[in-house]
ChimeraX commands (.cxc) that place a marker at each C-alpha (Angstrom):
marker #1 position -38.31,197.57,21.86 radius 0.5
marker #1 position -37.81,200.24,24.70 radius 0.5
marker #1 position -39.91,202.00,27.03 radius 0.5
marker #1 position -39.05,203.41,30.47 radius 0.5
marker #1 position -39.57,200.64,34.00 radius 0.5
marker #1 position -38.95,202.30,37.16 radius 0.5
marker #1 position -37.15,205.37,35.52 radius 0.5
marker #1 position -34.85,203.24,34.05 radius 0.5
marker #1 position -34.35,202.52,30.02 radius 0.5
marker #1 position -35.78,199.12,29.93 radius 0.5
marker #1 position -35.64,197.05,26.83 radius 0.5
marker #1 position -38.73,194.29,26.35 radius 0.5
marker #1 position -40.07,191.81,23.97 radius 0.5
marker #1 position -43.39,190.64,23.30 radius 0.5
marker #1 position -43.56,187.75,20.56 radius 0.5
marker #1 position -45.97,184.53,19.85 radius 0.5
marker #1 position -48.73,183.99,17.53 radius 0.5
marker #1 position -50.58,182.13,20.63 radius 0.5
marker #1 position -53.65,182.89,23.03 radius 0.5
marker #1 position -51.32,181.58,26.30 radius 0.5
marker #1 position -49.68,184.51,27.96 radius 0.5
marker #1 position -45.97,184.01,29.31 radius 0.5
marker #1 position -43.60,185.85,30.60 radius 0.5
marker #1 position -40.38,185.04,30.84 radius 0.5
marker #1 position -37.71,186.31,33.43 radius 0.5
marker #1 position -34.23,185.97,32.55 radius 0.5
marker #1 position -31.17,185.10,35.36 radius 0.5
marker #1 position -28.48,187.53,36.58 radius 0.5
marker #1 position -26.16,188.68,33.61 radius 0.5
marker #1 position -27.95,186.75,31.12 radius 0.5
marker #1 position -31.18,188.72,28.85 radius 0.5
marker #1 position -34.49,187.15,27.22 radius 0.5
marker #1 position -32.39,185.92,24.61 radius 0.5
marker #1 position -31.64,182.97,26.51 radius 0.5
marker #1 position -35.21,181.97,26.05 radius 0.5
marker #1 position -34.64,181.85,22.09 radius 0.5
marker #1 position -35.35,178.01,22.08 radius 0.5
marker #1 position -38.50,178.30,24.33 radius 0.5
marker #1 position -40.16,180.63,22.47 radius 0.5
marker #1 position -39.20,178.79,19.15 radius 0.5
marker #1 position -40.52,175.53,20.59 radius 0.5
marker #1 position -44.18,177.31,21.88 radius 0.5
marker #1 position -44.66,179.98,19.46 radius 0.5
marker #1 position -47.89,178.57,17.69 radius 0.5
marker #1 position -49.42,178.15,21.36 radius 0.5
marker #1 position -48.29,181.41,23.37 radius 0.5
marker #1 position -47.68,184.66,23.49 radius 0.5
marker #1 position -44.60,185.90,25.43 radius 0.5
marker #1 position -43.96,188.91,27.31 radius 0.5
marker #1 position -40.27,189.09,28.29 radius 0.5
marker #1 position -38.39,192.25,29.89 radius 0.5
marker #1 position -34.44,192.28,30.50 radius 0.5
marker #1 position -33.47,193.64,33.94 radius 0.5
marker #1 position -31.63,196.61,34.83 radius 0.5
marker #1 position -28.10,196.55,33.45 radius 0.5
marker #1 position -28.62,193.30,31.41 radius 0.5
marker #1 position -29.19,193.59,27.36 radius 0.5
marker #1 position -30.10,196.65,26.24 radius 0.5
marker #1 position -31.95,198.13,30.00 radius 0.5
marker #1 position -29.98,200.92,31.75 radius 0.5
marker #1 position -28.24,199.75,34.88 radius 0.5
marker #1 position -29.86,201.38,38.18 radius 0.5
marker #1 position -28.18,204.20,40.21 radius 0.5
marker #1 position -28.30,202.15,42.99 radius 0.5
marker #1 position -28.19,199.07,44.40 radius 0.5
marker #1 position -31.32,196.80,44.55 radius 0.5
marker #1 position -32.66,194.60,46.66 radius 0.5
marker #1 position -35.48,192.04,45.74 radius 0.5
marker #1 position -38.36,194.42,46.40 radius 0.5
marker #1 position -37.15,196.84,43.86 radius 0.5
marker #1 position -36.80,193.86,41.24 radius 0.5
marker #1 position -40.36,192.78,41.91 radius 0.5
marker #1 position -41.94,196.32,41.33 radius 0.5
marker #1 position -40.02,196.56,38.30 radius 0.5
marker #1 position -41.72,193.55,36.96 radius 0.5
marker #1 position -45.28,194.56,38.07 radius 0.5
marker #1 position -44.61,197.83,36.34 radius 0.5
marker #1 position -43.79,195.83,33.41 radius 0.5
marker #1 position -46.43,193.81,33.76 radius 0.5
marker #1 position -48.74,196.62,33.92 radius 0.5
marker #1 position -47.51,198.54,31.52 radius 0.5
marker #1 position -47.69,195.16,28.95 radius 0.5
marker #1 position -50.72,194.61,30.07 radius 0.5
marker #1 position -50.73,191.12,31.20 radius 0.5
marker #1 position -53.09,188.80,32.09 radius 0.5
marker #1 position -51.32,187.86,35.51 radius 0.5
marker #1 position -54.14,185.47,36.59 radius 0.5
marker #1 position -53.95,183.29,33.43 radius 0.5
marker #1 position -50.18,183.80,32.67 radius 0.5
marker #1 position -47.25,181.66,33.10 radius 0.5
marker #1 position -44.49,182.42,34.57 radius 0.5
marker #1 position -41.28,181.34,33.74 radius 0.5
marker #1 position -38.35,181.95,35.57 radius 0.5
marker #1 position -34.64,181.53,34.84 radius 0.5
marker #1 position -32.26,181.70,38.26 radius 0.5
marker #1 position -32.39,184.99,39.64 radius 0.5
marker #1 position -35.71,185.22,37.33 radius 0.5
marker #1 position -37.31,182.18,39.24 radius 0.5
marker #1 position -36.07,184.22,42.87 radius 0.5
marker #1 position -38.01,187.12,41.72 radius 0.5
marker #1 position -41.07,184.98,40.33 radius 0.5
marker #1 position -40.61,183.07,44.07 radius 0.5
marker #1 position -40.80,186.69,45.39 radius 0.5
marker #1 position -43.98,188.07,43.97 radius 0.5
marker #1 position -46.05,184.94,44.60 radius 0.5
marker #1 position -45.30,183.91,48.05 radius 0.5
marker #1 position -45.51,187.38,49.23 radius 0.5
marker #1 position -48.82,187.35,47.07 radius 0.5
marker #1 position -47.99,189.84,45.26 radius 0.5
marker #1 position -48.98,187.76,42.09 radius 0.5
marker #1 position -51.55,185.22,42.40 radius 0.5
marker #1 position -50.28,183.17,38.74 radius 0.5
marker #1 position -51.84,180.83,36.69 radius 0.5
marker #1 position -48.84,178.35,36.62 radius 0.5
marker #1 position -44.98,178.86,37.47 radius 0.5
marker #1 position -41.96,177.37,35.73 radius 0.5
marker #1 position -38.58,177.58,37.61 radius 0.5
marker #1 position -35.65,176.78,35.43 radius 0.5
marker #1 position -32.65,175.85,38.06 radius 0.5
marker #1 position -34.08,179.17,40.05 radius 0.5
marker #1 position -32.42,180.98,42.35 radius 0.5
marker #1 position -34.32,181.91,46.06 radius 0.5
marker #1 position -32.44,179.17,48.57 radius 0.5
marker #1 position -29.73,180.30,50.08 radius 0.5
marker #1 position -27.55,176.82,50.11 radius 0.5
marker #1 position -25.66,176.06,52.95 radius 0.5
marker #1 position -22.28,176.72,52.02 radius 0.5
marker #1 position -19.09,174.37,51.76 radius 0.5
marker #1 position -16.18,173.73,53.91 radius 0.5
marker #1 position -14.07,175.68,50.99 radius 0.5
marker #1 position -16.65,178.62,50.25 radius 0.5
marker #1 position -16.79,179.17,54.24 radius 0.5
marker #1 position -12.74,179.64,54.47 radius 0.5
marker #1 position -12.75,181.75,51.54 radius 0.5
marker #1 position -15.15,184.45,52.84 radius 0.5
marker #1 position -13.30,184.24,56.45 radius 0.5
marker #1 position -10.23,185.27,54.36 radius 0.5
marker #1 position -11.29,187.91,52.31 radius 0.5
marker #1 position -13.38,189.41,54.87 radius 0.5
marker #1 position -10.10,188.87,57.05 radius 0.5
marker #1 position -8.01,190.81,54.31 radius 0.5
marker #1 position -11.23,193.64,54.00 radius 0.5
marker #1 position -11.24,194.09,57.64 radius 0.5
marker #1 position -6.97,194.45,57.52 radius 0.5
marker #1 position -6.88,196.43,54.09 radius 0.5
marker #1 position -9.51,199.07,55.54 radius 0.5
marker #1 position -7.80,200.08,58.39 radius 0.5
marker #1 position -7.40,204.17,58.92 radius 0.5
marker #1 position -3.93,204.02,58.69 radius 0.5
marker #1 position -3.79,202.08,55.00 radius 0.5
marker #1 position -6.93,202.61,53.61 radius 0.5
marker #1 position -5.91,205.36,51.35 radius 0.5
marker #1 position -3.00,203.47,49.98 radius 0.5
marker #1 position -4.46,199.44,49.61 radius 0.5
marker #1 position -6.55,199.91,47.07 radius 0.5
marker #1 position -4.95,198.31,44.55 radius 0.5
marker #1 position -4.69,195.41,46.82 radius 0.5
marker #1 position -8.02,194.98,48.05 radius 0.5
marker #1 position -8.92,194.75,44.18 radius 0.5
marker #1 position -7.16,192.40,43.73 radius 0.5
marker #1 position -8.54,190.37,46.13 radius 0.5
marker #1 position -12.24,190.82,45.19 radius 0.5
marker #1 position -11.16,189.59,42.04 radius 0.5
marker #1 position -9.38,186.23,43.51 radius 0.5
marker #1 position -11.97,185.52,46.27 radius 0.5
marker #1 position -15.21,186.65,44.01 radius 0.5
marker #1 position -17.50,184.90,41.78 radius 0.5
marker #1 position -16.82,185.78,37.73 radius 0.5
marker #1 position -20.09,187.13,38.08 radius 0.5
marker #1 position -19.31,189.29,40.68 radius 0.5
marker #1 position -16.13,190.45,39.45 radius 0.5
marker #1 position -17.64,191.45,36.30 radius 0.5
marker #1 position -20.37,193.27,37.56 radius 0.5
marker #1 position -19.88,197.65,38.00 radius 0.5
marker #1 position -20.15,198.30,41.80 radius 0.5
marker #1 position -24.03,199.08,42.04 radius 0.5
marker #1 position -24.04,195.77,40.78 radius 0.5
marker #1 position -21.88,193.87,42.93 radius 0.5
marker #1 position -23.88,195.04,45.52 radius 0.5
marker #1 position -27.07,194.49,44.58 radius 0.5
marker #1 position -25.84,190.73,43.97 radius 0.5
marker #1 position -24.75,190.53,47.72 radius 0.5
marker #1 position -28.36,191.74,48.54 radius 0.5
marker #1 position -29.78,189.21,46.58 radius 0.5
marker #1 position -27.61,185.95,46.79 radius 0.5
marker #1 position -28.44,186.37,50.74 radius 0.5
marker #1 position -32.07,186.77,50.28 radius 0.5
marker #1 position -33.81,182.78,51.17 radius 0.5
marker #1 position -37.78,183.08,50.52 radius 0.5
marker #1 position -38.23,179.20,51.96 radius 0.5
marker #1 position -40.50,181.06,54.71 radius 0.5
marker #1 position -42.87,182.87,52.29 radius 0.5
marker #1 position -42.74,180.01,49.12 radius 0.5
marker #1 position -45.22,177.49,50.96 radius 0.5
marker #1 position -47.73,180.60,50.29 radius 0.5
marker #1 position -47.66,179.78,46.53 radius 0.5
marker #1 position -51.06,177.29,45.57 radius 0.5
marker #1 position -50.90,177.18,41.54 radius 0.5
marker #1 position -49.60,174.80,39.46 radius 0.5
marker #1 position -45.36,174.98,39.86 radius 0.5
marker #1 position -43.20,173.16,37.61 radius 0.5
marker #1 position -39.56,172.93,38.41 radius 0.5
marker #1 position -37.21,172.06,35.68 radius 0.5
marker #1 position -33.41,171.13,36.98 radius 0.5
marker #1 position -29.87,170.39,35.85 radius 0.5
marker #1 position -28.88,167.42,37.51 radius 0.5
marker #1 position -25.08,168.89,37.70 radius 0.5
marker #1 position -26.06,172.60,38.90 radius 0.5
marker #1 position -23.43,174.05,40.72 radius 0.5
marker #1 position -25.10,177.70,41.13 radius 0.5
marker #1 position -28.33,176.62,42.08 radius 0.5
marker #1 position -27.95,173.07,43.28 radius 0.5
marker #1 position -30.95,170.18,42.82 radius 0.5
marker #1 position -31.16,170.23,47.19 radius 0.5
marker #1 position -32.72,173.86,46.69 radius 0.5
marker #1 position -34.97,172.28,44.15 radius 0.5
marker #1 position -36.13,169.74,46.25 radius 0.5
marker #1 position -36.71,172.67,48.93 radius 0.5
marker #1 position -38.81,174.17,46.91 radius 0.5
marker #1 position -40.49,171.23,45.74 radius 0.5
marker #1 position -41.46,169.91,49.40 radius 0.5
marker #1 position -42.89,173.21,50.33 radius 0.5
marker #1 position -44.93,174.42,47.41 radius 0.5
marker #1 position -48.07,172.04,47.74 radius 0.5
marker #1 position -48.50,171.76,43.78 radius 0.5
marker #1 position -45.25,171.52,42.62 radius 0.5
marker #1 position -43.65,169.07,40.70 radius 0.5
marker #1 position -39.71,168.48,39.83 radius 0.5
marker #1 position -38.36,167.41,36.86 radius 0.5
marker #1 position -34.82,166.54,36.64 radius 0.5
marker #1 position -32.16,166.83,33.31 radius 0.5
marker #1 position -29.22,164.44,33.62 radius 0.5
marker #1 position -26.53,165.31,32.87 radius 0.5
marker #1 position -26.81,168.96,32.68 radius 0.5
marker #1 position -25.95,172.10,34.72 radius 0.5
marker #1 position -27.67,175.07,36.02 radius 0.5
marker #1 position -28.78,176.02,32.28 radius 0.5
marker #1 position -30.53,173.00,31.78 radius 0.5
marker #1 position -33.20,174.37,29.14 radius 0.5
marker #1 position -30.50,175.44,27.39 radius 0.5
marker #1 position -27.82,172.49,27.22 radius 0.5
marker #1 position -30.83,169.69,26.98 radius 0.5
marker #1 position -33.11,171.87,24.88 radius 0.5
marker #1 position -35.74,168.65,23.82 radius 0.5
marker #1 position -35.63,167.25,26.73 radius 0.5
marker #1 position -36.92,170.87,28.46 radius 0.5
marker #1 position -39.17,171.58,25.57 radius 0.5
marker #1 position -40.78,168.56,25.65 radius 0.5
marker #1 position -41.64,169.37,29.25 radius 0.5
marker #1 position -43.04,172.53,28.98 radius 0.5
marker #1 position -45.05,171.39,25.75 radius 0.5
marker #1 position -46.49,168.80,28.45 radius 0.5
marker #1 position -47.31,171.24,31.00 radius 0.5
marker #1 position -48.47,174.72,29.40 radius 0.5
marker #1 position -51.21,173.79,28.27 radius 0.5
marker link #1:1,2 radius 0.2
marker link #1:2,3 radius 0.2
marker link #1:3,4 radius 0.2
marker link #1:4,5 radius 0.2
marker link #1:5,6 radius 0.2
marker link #1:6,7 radius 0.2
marker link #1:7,8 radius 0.2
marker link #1:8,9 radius 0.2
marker link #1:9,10 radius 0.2
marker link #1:10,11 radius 0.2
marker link #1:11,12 radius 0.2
marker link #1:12,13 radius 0.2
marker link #1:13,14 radius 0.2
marker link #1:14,15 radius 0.2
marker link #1:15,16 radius 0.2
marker link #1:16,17 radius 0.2
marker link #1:17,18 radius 0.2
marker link #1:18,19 radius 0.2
marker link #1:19,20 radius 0.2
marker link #1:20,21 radius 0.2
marker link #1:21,22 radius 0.2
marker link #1:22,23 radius 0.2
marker link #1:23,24 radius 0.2
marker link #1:24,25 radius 0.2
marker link #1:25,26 radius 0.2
marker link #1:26,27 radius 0.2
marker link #1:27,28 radius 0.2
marker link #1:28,29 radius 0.2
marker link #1:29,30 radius 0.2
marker link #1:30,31 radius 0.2
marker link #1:31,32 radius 0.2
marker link #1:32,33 radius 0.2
marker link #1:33,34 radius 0.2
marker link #1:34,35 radius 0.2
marker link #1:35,36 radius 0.2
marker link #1:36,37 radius 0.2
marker link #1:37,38 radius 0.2
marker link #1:38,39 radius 0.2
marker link #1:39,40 radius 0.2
marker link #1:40,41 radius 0.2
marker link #1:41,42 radius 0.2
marker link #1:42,43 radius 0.2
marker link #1:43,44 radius 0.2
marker link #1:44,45 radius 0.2
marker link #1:45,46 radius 0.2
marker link #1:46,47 radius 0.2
marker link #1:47,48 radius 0.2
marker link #1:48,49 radius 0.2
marker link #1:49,50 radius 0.2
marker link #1:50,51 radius 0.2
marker link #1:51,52 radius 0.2
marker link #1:52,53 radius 0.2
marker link #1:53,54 radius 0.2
marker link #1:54,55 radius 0.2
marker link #1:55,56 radius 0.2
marker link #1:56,57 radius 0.2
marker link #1:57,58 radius 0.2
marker link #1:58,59 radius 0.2
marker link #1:59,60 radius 0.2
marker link #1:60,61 radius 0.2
marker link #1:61,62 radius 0.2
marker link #1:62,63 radius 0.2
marker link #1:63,64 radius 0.2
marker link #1:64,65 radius 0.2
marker link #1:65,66 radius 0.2
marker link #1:66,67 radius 0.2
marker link #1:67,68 radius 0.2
marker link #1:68,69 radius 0.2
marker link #1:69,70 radius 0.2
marker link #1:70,71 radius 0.2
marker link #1:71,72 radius 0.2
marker link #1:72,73 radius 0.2
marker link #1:73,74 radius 0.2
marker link #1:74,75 radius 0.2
marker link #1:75,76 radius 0.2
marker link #1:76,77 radius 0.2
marker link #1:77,78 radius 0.2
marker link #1:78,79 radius 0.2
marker link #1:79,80 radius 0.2
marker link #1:80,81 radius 0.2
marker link #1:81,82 radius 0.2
marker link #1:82,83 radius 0.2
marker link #1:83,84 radius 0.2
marker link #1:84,85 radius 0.2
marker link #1:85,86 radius 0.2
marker link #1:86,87 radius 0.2
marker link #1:87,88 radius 0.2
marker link #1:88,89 radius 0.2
marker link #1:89,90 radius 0.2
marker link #1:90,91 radius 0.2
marker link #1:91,92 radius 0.2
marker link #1:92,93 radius 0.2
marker link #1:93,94 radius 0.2
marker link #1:94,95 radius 0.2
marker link #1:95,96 radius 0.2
marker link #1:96,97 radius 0.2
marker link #1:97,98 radius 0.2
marker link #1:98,99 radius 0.2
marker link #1:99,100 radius 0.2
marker link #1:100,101 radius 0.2
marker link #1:101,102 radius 0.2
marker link #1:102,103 radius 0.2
marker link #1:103,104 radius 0.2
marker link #1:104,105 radius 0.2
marker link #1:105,106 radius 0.2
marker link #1:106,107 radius 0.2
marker link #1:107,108 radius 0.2
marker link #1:108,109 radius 0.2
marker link #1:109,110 radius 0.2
marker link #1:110,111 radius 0.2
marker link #1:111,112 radius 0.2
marker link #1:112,113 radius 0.2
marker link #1:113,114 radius 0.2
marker link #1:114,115 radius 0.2
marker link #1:115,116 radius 0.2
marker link #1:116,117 radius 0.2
marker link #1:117,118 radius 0.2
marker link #1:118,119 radius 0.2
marker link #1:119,120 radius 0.2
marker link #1:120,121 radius 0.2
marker link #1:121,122 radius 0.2
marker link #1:122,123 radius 0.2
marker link #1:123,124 radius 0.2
marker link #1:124,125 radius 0.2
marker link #1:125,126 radius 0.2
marker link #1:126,127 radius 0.2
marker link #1:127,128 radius 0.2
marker link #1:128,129 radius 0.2
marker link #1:129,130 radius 0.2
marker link #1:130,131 radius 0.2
marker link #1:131,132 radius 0.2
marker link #1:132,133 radius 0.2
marker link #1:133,134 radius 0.2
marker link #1:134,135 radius 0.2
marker link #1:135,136 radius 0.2
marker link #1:136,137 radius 0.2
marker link #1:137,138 radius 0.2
marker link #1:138,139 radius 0.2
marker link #1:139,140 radius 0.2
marker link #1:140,141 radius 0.2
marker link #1:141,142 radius 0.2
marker link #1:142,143 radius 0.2
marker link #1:143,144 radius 0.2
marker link #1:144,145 radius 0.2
marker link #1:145,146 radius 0.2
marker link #1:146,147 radius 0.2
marker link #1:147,148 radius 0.2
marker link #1:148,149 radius 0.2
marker link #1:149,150 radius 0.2
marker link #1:150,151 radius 0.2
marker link #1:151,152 radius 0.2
marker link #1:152,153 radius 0.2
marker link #1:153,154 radius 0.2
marker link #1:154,155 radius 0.2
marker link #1:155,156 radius 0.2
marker link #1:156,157 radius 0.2
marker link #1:157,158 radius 0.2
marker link #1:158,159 radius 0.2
marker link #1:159,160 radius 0.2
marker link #1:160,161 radius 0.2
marker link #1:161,162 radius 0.2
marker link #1:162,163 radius 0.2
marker link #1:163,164 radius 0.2
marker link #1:164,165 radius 0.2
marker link #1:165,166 radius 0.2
marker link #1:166,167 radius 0.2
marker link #1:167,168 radius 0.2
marker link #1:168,169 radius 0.2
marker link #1:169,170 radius 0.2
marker link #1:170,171 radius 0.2
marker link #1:171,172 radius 0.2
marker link #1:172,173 radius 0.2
marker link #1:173,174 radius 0.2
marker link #1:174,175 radius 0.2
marker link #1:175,176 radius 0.2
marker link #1:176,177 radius 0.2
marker link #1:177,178 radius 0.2
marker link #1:178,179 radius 0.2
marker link #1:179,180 radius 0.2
marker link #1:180,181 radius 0.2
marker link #1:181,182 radius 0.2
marker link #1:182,183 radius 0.2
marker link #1:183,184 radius 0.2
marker link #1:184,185 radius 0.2
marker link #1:185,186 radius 0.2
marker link #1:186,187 radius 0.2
marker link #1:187,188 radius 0.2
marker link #1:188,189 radius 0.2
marker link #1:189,190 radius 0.2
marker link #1:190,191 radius 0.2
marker link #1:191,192 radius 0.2
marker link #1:192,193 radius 0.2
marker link #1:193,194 radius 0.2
marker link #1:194,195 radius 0.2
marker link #1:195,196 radius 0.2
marker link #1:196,197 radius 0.2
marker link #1:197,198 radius 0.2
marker link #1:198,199 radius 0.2
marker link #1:199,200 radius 0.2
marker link #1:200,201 radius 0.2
marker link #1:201,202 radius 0.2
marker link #1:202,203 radius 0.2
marker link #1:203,204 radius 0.2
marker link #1:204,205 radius 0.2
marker link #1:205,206 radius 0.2
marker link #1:206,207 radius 0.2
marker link #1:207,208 radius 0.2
marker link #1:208,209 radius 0.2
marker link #1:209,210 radius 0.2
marker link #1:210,211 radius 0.2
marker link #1:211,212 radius 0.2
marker link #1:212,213 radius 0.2
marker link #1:213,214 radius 0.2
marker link #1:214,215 radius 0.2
marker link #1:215,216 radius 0.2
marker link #1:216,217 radius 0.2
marker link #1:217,218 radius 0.2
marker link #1:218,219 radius 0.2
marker link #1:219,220 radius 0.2
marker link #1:220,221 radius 0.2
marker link #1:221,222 radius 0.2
marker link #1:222,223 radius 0.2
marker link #1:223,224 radius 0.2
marker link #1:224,225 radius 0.2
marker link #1:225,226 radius 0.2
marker link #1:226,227 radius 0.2
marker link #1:227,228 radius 0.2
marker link #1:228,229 radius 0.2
marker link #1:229,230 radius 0.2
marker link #1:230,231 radius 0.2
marker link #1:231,232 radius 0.2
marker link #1:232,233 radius 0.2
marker link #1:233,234 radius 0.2
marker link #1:234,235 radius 0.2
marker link #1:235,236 radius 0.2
marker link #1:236,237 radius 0.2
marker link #1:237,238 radius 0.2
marker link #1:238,239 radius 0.2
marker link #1:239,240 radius 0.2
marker link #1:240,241 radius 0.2
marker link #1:241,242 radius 0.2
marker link #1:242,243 radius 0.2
marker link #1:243,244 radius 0.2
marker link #1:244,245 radius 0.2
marker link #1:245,246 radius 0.2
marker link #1:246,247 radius 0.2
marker link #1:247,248 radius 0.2
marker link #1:248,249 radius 0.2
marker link #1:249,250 radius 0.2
marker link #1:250,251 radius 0.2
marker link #1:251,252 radius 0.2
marker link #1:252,253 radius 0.2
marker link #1:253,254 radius 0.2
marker link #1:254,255 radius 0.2
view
């Protein structure tokens, strides 16, 4: 289904035979599909509300870039416009889905009834020895290839470098994109997530790479009810590549 969020084309589900409201927030470049297996495993208990993003599934990408703000009031006009029960509603967050949830309730924007974060995004990781020399060199080459004398003529060139020293992600993404994802990949909420008092539940891939288990434990130690649960053996789409494990959980905890 399709309505309009934010002036955008925004495409949205809402699914379950269940009295529980959840909604579900998909990560960057991903869509609500991913949460095919969640809403399988709770249909007889909830009712989900789930919205792709701007420029993910079926929703129009924005004319601009974003920065967190804008992705937060595009999920309270969803919510809204759904008509959610945000006090007794779960939230369940996905990466960049789990920054935004992260976003609305320690700013207390929401005030939840519980919060899932599946390997969320919203800690900006301190960075490796190898990810810190690769930025100095692109932004080394940036700073050489946009000089007024060879600007008009390197191009080509400085392509080519995004596309060596960027993420697949970012390479793949249009240019409003790209930099809305520098926005938000630089956006840490530790100072505001102690604010958050309901029920969290924090679901991680033992092997995440994107969203490593030290930001979970961040999390964890500064949101007072919050508990962390974590998948062995899997990676930053832990619901997804352990799918009975996760299920199991959430049975457990949405209740």
């Amino acid at each position: 289904m399709d309505t309009v969020i934010c002036g955008l084309k925004t495409e949205y589900l809402i699914s379950g035979e269940g009295d529980i409201p959840v909604v579900l927030l998909h990560g960057w470049g991903s869509s609500f599909d991913v949460f095919k297996g969640v809403m399988g495993a709770l249909r007889d208990r909830c009712k989900f509300y789930a919205v792709n993003f701007p420029g993910c599934g079926g929703s129009e990408v924005m004319k601009t870039p974003w920065n967190i703000n804008n992705y937060c009031d595009f999920v309270l006009e969803f919510l809204s416009f759904a008509g959610v029960d945000v006090k007794a509603a779960t939230f369940i967050g996905h990466s960049h889905g789990g920054r935004v949830i992260l976003s609305l309730a320690g700013s207390g924007r929401i005030a939840p009834g519980k919060i899932v974060l599946l390997d969320s995004a919203g800690i900006v990781a301190e960075k490796t020895p190898r990810q810190k020399r690769r930025a100095k060199n692109f932004k080394r080459i940036k700073r050489l290839l946009t000089l007024p004398v060879i600007k008009n003529f390197s191009g080509g060139l400085l392509q080519k470098a995004r596309r060596h020293y960027g993420s697949s992600d970012y390479n793949a993404a249009p240019p409003v994109l790209r930099s809305t994802m520098v926005s938000l990949v630089n956006t840490d909420l530790r100072d505001i997530i102690g604010n958050i008092k309901c029920p969290t539940l924090l679901i991680w891939g033992e092997n995440d790479t994107d969203t490593p288990l030290s930001s979970a434990k961040i999390i964890e130690e500064r949101i007072a009810d919050s508990g962390l649960c974590v998948i062995e053996g899997a990676g930053h789409f832990a619901f997804v590549e352990k799918p009975y494990k996760a299920h199991a959980i959430l049975n457990a905890f949405i209740k």
